[in-house]
C-alpha positions as CSV (number, residue, x, y, z in Angstrom):
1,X,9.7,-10.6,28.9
2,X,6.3,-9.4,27.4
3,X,5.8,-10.8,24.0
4,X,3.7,-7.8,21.7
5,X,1.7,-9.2,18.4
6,X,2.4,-6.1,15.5
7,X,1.2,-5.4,12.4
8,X,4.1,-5.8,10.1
9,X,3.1,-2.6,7.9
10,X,3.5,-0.6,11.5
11,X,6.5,-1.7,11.4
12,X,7.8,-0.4,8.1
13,X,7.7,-3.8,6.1
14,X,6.0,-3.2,2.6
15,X,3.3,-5.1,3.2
16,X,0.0,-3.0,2.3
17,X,-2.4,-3.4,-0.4
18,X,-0.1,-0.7,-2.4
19,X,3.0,-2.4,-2.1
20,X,4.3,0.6,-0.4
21,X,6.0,1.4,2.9
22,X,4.2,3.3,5.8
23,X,6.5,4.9,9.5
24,X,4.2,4.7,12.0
25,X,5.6,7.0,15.1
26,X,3.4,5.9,17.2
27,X,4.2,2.7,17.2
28,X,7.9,3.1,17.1
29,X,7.1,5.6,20.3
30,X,5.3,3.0,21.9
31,X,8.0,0.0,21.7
32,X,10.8,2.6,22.5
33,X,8.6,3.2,25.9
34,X,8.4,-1.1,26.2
35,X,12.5,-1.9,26.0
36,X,11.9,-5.7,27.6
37,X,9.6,-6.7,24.6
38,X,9.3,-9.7,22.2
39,X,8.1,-8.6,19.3
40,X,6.2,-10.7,16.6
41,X,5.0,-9.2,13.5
42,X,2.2,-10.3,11.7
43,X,0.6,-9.6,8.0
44,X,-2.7,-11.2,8.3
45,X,-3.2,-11.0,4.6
46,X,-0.1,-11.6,3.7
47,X,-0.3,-14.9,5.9
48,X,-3.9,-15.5,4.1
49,X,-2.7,-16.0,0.7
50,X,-2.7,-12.5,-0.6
51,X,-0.1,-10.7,-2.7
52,X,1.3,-7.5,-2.3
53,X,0.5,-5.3,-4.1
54,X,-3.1,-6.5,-4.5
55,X,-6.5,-4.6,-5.2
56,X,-8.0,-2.3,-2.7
57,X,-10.9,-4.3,-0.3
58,X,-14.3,-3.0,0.7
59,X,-16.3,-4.6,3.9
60,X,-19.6,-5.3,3.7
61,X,-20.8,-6.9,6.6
62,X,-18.6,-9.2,7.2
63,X,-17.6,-9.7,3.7
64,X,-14.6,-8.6,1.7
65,X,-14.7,-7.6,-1.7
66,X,-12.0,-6.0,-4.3
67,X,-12.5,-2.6,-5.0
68,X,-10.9,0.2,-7.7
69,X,-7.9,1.6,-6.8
70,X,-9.5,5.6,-7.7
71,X,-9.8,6.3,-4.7
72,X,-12.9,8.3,-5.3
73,X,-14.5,4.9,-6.3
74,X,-13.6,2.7,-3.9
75,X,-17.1,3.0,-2.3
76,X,-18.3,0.6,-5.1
77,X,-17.5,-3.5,-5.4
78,X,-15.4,-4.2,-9.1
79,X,-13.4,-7.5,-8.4
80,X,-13.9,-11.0,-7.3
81,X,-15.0,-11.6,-3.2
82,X,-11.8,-12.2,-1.0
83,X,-13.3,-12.9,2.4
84,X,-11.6,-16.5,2.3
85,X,-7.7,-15.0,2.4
86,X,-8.6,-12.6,5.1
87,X,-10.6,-15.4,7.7
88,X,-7.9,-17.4,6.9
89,X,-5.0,-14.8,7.5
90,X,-7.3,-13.9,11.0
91,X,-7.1,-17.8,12.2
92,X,-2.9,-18.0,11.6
93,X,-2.8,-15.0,13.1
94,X,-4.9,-16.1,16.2
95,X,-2.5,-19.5,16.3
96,X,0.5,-17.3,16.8
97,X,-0.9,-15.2,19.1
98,X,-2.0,-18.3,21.3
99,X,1.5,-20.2,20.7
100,X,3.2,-16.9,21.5
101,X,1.2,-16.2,25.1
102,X,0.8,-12.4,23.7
103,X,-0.2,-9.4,26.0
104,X,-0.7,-7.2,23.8
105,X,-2.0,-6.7,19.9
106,X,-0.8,-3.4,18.6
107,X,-2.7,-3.3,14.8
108,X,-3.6,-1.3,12.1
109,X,-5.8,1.3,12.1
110,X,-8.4,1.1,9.0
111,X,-7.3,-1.8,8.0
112,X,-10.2,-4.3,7.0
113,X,-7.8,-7.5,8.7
114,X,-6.4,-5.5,11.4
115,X,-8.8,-2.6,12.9
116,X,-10.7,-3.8,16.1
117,X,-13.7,-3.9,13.4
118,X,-12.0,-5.6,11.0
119,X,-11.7,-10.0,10.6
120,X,-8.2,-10.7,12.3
121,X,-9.2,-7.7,15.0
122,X,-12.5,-8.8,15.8
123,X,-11.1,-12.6,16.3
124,X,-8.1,-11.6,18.7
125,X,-10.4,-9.5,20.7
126,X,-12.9,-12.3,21.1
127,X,-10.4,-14.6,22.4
128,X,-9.2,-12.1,24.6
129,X,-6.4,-10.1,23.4
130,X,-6.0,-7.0,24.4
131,X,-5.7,-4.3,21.1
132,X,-3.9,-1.1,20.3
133,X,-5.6,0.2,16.9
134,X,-2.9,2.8,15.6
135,X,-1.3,4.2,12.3
């Protein structure tokens, strides 16, 4: 049996910085294809220390910083640096995936933790998980 790491919010769980629940078909298309799977699902920031809901995040290299919820000004920083819950979300995240013997990282897309460009993405890929970025 394959065992498949998956963002929790992918998977319907309320989880997201809103507090509100997304459907992602393609994901739900993609295990359907998979019937012998394990499946694991993951929150990185959730497993970090952040609450849900909690304020919007900006990246700026490397670093993760609240933002305003007007979404027409989320391009600027207003609240406190948060880089701290997200690397630590990234390395329990990278500990299950090890203890687990995953093949396969299906992840947010967009998401500062989980897109391959993001903190828990870039750590799984360079430990050498393989990653599905999808909404």
């Amino acid at each position: 049996m394959k065992t498949y790491l998956v963002s929790a919010c992918l998977l319907g769980v309320p989880c997201r910085w809103h507090g509100k629940k997304i459907i992602s078909s393609n994901t739900k298309k993609l295990i359907k294809q998979n019937t012998l799977i394990q499946i694991i699902q993951v929150c990185p920031e959730v497993l970090g220390g952040l609450p849900v809901p909690r304020p919007p995040v900006k990246r700026i290299r490397g670093r993760v910083f609240e933002t305003c919820p007007d979404k027409s000004s989320r391009k600027y920083v207003t609240g406190n640096e948060v880089t701290q819950y997200f690397r630590s979300g990234a390395a329990k995240t990278l500990e299950i995936a090890i203890r687990n013997n995953v093949e396969l990282c299906i992840l947010c897309s967009w998401s500062p933790s989980c897109d391959i460009t993001g903190i828990t993405g870039k750590l799984l890929a360079q430990n050498g998980f393989k990653i599905i970025n999808t909404f």
